[in-house]
VEXRO-759208 format. One record per residue (C-alpha): x, y, z. Coordinates in Angstrom, 1 decimal. Layout:
# VEXRO-759208
<miti X="X" Y="Y" Z="Z"/>
...
END
This chain:
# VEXRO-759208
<miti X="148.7" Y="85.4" Z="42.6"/>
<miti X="144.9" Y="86.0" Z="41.4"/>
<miti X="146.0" Y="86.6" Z="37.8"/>
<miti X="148.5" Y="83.4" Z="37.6"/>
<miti X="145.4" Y="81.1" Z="38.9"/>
<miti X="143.0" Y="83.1" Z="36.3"/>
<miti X="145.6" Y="81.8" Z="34.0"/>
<miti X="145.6" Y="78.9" Z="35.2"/>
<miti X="142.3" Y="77.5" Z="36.0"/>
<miti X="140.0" Y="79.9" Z="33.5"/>
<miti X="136.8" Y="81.1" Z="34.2"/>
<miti X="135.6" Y="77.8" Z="37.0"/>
<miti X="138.7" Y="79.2" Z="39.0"/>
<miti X="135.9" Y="80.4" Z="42.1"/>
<miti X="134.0" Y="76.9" Z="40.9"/>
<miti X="137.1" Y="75.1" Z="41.7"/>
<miti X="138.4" Y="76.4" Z="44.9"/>
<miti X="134.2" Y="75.4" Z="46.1"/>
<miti X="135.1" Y="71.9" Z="44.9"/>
<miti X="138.7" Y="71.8" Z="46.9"/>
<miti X="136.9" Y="73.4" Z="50.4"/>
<miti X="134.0" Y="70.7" Z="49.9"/>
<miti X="137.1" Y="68.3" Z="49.9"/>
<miti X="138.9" Y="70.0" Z="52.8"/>
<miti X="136.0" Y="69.7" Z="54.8"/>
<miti X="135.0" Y="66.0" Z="54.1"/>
<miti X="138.6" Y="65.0" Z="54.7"/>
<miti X="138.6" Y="66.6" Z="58.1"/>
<miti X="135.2" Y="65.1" Z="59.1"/>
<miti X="136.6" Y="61.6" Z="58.1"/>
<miti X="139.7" Y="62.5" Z="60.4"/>
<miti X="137.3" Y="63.5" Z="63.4"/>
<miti X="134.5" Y="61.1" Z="63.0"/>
<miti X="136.5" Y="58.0" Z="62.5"/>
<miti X="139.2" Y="58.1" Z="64.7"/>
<miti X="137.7" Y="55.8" Z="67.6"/>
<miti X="136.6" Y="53.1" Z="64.7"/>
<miti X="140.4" Y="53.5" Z="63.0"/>
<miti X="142.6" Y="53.1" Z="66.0"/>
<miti X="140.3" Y="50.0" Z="67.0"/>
<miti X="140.6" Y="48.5" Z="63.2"/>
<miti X="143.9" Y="49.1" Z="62.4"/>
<miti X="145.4" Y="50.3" Z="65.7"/>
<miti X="146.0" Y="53.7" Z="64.2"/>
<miti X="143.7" Y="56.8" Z="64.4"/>
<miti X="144.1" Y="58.2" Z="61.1"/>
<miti X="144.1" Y="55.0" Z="59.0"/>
<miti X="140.8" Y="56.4" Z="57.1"/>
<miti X="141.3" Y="59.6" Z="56.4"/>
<miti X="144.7" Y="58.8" Z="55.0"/>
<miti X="143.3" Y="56.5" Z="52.5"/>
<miti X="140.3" Y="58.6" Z="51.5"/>
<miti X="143.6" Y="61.5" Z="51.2"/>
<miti X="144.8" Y="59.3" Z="48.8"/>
<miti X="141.6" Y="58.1" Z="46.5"/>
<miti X="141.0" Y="62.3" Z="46.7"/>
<miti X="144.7" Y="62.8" Z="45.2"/>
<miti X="143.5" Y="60.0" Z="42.8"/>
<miti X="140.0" Y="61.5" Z="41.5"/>
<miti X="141.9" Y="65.6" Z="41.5"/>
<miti X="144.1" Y="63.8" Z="38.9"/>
<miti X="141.1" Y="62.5" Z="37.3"/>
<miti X="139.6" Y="66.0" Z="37.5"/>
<miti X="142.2" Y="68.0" Z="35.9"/>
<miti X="142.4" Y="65.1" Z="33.1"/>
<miti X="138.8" Y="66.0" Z="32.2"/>
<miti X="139.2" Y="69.7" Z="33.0"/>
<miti X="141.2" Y="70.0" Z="30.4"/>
<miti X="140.0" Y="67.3" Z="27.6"/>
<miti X="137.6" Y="69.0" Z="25.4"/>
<miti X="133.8" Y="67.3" Z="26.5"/>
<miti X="132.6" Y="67.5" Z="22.8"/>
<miti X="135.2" Y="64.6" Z="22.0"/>
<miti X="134.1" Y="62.3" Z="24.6"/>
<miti X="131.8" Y="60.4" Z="22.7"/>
<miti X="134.1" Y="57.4" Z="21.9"/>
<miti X="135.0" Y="57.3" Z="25.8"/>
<miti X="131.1" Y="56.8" Z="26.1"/>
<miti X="131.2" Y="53.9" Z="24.2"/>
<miti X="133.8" Y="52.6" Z="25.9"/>
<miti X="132.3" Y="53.3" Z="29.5"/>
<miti X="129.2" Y="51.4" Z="28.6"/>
<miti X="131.1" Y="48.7" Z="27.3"/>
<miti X="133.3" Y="48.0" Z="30.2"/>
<miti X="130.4" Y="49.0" Z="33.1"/>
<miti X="128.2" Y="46.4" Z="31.2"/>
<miti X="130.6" Y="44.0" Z="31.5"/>
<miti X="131.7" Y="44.5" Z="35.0"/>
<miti X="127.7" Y="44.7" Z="36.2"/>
<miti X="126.7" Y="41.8" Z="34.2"/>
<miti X="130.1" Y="39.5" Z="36.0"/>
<miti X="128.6" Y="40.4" Z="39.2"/>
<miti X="125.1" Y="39.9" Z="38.3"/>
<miti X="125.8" Y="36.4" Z="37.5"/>
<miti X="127.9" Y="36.4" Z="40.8"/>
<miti X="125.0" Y="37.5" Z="42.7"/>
<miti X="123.3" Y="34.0" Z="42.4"/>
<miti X="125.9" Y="32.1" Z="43.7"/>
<miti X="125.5" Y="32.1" Z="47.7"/>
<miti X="127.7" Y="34.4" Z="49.9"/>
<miti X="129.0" Y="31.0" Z="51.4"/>
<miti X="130.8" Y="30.9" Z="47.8"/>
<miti X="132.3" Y="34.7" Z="48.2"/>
<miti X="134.9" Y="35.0" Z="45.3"/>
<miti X="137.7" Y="36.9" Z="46.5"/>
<miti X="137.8" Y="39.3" Z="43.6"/>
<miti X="134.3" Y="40.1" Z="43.8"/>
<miti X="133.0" Y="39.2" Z="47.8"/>
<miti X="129.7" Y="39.1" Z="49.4"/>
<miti X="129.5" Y="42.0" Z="51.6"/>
<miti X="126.4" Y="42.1" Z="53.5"/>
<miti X="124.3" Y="39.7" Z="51.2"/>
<miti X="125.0" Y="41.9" Z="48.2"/>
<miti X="128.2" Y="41.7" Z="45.2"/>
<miti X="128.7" Y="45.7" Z="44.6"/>
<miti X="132.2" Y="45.3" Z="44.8"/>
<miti X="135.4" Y="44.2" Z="42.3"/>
<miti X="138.7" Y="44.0" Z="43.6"/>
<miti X="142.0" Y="44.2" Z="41.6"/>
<miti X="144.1" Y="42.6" Z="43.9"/>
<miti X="142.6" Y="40.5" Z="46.3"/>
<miti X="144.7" Y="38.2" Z="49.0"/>
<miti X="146.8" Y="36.1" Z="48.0"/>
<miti X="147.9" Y="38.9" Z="45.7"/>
<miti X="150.0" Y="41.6" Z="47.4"/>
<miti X="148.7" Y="44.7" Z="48.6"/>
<miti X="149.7" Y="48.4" Z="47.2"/>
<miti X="151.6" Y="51.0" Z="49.0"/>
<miti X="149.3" Y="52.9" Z="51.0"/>
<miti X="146.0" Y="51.9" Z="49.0"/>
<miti X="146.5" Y="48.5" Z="49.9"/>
<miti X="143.4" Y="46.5" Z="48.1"/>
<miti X="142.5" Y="48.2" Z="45.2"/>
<miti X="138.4" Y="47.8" Z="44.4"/>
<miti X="135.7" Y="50.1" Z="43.0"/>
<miti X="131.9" Y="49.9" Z="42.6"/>
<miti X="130.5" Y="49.0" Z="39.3"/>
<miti X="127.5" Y="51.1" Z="39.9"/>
<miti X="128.9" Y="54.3" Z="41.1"/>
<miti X="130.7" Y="53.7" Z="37.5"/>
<miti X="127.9" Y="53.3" Z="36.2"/>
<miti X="126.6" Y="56.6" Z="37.2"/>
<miti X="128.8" Y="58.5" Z="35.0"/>
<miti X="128.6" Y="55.8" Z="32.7"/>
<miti X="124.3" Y="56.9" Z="32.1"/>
<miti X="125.5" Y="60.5" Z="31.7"/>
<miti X="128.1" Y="60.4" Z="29.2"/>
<miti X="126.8" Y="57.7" Z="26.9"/>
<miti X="122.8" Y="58.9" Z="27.3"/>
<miti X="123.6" Y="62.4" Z="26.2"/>
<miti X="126.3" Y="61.3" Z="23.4"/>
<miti X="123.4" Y="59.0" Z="22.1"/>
<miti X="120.5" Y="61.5" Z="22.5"/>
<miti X="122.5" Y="64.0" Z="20.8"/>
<miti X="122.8" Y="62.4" Z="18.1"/>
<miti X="119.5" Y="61.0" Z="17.6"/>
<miti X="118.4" Y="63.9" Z="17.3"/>
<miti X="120.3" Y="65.2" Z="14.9"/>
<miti X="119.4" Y="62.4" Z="12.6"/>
<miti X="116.1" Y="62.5" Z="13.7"/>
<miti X="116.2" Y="58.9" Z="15.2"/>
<miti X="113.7" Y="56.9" Z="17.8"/>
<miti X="114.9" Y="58.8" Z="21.1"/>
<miti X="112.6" Y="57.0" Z="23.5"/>
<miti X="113.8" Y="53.8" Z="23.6"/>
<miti X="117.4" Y="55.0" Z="23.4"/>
<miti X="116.9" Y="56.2" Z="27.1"/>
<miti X="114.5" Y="53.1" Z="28.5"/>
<miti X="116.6" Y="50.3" Z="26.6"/>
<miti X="119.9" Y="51.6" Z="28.2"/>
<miti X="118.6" Y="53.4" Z="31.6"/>
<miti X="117.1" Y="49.8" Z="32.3"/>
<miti X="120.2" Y="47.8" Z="30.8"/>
<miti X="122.2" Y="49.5" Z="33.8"/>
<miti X="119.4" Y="49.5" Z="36.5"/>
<miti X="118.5" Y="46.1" Z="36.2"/>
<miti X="122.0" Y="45.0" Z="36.4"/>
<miti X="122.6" Y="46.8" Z="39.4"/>
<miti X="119.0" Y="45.7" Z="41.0"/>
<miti X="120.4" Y="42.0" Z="40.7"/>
<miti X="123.4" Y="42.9" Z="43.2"/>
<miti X="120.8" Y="43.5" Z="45.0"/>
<miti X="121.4" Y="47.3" Z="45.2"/>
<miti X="117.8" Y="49.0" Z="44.8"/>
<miti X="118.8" Y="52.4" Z="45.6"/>
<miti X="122.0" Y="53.1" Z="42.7"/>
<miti X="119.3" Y="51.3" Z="40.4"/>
<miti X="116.9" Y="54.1" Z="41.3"/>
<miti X="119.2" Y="56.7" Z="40.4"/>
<miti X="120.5" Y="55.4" Z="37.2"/>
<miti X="117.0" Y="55.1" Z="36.1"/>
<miti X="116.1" Y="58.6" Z="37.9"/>
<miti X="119.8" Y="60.1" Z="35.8"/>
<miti X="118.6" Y="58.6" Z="32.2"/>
<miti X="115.0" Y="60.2" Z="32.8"/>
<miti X="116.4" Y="63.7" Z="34.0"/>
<miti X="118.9" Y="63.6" Z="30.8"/>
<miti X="115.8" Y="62.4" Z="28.7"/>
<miti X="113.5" Y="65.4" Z="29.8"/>
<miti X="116.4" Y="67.6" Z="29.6"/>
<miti X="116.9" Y="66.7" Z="25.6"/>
<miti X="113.2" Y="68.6" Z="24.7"/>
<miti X="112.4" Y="65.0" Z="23.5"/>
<miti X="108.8" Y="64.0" Z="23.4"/>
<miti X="107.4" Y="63.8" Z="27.0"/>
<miti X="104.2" Y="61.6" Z="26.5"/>
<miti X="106.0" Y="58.6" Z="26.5"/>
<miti X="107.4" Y="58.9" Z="30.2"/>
<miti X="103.7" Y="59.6" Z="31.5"/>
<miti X="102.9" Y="55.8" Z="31.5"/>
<miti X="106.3" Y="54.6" Z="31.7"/>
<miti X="106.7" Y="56.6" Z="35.3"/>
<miti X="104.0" Y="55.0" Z="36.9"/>
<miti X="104.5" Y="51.8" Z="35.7"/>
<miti X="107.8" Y="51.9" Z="37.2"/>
<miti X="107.0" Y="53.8" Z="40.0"/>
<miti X="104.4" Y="50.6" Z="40.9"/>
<miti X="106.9" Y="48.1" Z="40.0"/>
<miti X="109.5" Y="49.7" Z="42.5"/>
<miti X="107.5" Y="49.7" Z="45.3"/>
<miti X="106.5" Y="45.9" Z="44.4"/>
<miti X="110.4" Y="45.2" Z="44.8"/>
<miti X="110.2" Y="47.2" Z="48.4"/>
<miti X="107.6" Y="45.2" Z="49.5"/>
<miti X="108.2" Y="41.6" Z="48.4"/>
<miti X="112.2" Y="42.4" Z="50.0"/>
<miti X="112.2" Y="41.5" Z="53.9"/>
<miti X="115.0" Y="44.2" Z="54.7"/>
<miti X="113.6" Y="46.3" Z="52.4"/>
<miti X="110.0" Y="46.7" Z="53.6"/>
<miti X="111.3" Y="46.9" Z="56.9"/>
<miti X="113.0" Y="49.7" Z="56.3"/>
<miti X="110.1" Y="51.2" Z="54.9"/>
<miti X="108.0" Y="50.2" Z="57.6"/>
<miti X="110.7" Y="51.6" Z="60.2"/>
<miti X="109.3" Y="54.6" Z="58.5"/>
<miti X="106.0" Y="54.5" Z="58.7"/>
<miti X="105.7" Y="53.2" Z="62.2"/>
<miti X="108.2" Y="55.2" Z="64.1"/>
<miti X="110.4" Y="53.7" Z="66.9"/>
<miti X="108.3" Y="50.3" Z="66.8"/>
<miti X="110.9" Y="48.2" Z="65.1"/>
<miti X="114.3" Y="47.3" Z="66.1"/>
<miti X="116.2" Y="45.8" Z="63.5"/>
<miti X="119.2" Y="47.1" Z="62.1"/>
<miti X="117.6" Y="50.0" Z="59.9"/>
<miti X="115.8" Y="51.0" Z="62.5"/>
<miti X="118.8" Y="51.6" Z="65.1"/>
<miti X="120.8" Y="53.4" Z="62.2"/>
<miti X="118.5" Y="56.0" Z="61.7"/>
<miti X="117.4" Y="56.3" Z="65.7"/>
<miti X="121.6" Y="56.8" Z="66.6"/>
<miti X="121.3" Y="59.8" Z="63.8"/>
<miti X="118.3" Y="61.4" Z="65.3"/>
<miti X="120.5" Y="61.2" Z="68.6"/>
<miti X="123.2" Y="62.5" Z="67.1"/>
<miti X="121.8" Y="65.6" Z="65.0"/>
<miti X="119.2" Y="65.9" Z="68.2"/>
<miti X="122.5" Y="66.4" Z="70.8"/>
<miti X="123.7" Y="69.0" Z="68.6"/>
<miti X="120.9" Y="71.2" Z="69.2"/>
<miti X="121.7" Y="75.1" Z="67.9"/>
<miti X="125.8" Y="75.3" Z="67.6"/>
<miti X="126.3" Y="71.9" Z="68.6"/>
<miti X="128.8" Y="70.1" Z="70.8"/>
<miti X="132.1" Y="71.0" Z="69.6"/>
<miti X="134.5" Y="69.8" Z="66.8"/>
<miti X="135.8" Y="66.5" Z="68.1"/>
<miti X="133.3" Y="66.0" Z="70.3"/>
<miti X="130.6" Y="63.7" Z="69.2"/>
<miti X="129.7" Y="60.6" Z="71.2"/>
<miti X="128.1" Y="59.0" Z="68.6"/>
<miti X="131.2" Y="58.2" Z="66.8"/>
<miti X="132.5" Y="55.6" Z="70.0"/>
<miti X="130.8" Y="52.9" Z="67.6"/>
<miti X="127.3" Y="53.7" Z="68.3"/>
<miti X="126.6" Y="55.5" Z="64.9"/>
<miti X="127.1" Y="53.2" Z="62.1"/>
<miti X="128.8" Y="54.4" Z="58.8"/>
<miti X="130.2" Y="57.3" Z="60.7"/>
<miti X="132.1" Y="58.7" Z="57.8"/>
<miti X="130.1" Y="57.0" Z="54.8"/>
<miti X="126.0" Y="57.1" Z="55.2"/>
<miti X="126.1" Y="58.7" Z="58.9"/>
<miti X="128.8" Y="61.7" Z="58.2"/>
<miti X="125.8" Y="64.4" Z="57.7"/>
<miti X="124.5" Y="63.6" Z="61.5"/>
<miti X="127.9" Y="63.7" Z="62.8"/>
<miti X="128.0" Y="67.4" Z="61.1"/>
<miti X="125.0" Y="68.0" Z="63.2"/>
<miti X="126.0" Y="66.4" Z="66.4"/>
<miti X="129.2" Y="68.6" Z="66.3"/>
<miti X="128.4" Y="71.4" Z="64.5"/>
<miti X="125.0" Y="72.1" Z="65.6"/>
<miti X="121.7" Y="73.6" Z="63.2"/>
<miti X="123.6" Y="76.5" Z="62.3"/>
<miti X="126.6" Y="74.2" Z="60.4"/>
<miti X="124.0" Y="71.6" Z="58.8"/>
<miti X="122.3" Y="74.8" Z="57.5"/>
<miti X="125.4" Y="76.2" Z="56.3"/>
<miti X="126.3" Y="72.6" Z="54.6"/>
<miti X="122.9" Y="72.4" Z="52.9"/>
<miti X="123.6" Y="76.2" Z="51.8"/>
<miti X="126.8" Y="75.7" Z="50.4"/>
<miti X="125.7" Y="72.4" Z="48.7"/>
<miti X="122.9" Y="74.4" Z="47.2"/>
<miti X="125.3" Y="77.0" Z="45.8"/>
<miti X="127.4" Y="74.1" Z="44.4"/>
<miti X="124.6" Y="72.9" Z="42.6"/>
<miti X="123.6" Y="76.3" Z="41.0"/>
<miti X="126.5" Y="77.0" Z="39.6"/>
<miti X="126.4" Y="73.4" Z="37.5"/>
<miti X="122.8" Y="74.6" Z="37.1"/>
<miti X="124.0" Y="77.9" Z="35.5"/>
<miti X="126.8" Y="75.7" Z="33.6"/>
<miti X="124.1" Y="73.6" Z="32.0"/>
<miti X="121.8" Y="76.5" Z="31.5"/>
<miti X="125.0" Y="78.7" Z="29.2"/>
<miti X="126.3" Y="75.2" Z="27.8"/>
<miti X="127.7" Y="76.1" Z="24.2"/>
<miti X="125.7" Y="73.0" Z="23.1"/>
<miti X="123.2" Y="70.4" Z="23.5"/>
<miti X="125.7" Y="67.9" Z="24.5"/>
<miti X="126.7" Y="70.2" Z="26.9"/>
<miti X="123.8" Y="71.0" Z="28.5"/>
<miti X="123.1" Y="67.7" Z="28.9"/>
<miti X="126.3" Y="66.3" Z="30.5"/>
<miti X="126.3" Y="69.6" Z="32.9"/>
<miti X="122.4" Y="68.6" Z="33.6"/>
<miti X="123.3" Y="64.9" Z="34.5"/>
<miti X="125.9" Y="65.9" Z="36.8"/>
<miti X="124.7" Y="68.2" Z="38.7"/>
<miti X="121.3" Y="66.1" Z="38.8"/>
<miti X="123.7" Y="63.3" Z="40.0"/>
<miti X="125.4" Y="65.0" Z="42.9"/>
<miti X="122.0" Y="66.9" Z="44.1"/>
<miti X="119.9" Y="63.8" Z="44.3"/>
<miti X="122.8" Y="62.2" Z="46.3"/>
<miti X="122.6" Y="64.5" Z="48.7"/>
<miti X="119.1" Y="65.3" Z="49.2"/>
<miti X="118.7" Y="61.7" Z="49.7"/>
<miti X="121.4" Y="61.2" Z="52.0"/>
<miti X="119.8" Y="64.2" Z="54.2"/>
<miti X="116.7" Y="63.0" Z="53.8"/>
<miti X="117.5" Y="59.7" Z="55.4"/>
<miti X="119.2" Y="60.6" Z="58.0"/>
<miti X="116.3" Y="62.8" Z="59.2"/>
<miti X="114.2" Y="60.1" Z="58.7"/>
<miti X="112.0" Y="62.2" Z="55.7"/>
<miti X="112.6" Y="58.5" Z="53.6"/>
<miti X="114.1" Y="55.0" Z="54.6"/>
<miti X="117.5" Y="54.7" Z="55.1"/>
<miti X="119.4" Y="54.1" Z="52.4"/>
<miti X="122.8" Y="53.6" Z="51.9"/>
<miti X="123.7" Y="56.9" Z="49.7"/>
<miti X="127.2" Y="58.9" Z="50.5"/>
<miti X="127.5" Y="62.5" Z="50.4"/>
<miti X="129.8" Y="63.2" Z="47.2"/>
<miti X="133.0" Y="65.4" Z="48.4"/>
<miti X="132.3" Y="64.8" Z="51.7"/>
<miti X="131.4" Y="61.1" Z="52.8"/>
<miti X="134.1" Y="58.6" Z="52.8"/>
<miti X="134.3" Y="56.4" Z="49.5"/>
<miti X="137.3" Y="55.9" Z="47.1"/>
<miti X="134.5" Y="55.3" Z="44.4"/>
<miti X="132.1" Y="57.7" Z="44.8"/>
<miti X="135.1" Y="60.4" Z="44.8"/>
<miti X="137.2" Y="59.7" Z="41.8"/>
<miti X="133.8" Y="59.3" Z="39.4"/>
<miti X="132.2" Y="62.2" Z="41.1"/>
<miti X="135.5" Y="64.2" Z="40.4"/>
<miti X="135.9" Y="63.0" Z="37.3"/>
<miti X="132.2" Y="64.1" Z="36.5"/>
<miti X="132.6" Y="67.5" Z="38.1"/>
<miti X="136.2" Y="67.6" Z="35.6"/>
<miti X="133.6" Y="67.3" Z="33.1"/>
<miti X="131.2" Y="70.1" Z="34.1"/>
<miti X="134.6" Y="72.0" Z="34.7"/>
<miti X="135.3" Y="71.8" Z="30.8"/>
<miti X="131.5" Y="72.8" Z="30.0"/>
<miti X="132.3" Y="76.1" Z="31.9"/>
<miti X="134.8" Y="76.9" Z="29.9"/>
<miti X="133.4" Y="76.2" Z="26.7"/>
<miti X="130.7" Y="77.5" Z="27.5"/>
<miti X="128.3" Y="81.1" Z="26.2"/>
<miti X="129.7" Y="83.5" Z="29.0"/>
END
């Protein structure tokens, strides 16, 4: 059995099976944590976890597509990506300044923001056992800064081209798209992504020492001239003294990781998933592993998380090429930051921030692009020096 799947799968065989128990695991979590919120939604218990099973079928497809596509020939797929996530951020950019009383059905306001296109909206039938088919631009886009910065980069350098403004003219394109949903944390990233790729190409450095701060300022200008935004900052700074809704998320995860104490209270037996933790299986599904599973299993999360991200570090570190490296880079940069920040707010180290665990939170998006990037870093590994 060993040999066929050495056969099979190459040398990322062991990198593999990690990715398929990080999947395992989330899927079960999803079961557990959202089967009071299901069976009150949809009158069945296991409504979520049995469309999340299907968007996960969906991006392992996607996954064993790019395993197998050689990366050194994506370069006209770049294009392409940027094309078509330009043109889906900039349709719901110009959405954005319609009011939400005018929600389009194929792009809706949700919560004040347009993040979302839909394929099939109502009137239009629903599909078998996806029902409304709809994705998020800017997890898209993600990839999108990964693939098309390093194919660009690349080849920059090897005509000796301007490389700096490659990175800000693009990494900002995206961003400021995304900003105008309003969604200030994917923004973040896509700009964080295209500067990790940048410093990753050995191009010239100098530039991003007054760029950085300039942006850094202008970010926190954007926090504080947003209402929900400075109060979740200012949830932050001040402790328990506000109460608005930002505020309330991150106190019901400091119950929830503070019940679990040591080992925690038991598979299956949170209490802050009878609808008092918000997001139980999107934003909140790290506190529920602490509820339930106690210091010892957020510990062993973080750890295996950590291994997860070595091994694309040691990917990107024997990457047969530049291109390579780079990809393998903005992947693993991708998924890390992801995390960290989706720990980080639900331990209250920054404001809350609505950022899903890849593998493991519940998101159709977020887990065919993220399996489609890991495909990616699959191929590197097997192309690569060892």
């Amino acid at each position: 059995m060993g040999n066929i799947s050495h056969r099979i799968l190459g040398k990322s065989r062991s990198f593999i099976f990690m990715i398929l128990g990080f999947l395992a695991f989330g899927l079960l979590m999803i079961a557990d944590s959202t089967v009071i919120t299901s069976n009150n939604l949809y009158k069945a218990p296991y409504r979520f976890v049995m469309l999340q099973l299907g968007w996960v079928v969906i991006g392992l497809v996607c996954f064993f597509i790019f395993y197998n596509y050689d990366y050194r020939k994506l370069a006209k797929l770049s294009y392409l990506l940027f094309v078509f996530n330009f043109l889906f951020l900039g349709a719901l950019a110009i959405i954005s300044f319609l009011p939400c009383s005018m929600s389009l059905g194929f792009a809706p306001c949700i919560n004040g923001a347009n993040r979302w296109l839909y394929l099939n909206p109502p009137p239009l039938p629903a599909l078998p056992f996806l029902g409304v088919l709809g994705f998020q631009p800017g997890e898209l886009a993600k990839l999108t800064i990964i693939l098309y910065l390093s194919v660009q980069l690349c080849k920059n350098l090897q005509e000796d081209k301007e490389l700096f403004w490659v990175y800000f003219i693009t990494s900002g394109l995206l961003a400021g798209l995304i900003l105008l949903q309003p969604n200030m944390s994917t923004a973040a990233m896509i700009f964080v992504l295209g500067t990790v790729i940048y410093f990753a190409s050995d191009a010239p450095l100098k530039p991003l020492f007054i760029t950085v701060p300039i942006l850094t300022i202008l970010a926190v200008a954007v926090i504080l001239i947003s209402p929900y935004r400075r109060a979740r900052l200012t949830s932050l700074i001040n402790g328990n003294e506000n109460d608005d809704s930002s505020s309330y998320h991150v106190k019901q995860a400091l119950v929830a990781l503070g019940s679990g104490g040591a080992t925690g209270v038991g598979f299956g037996q949170s209490k802050q998933k009878y609808q008092y933790l918000p997001e139980v299986a999107s934003d909140s599904i790290f506190a529920i592993i602490g509820e339930e599973f106690g210091f010892i299993g957020t510990v062993t999360v973080v750890a295996a998380y950590l291994y997860l991200l070595y091994r694309g570090v040691s990917i990107a570190k024997n990457a047969h090429d530049l291109l390579g490296k780079l990809i393998a880079t903005g992947v693993t940069s991708w998924l890390g930051i992801q995390f960290f920040v989706n720990v980080a707010a639900m331990t209250k180290i920054i404001p809350l921030t609505g950022v899903p665990i890849p593998l493991i939170s519940y998101g159709g998006s977020s887990m065919v692009f993220s399996l489609m990037g890991l495909g990616i870093l699959a191929n590197i590994n097997e192309n690569s020096n060892i």
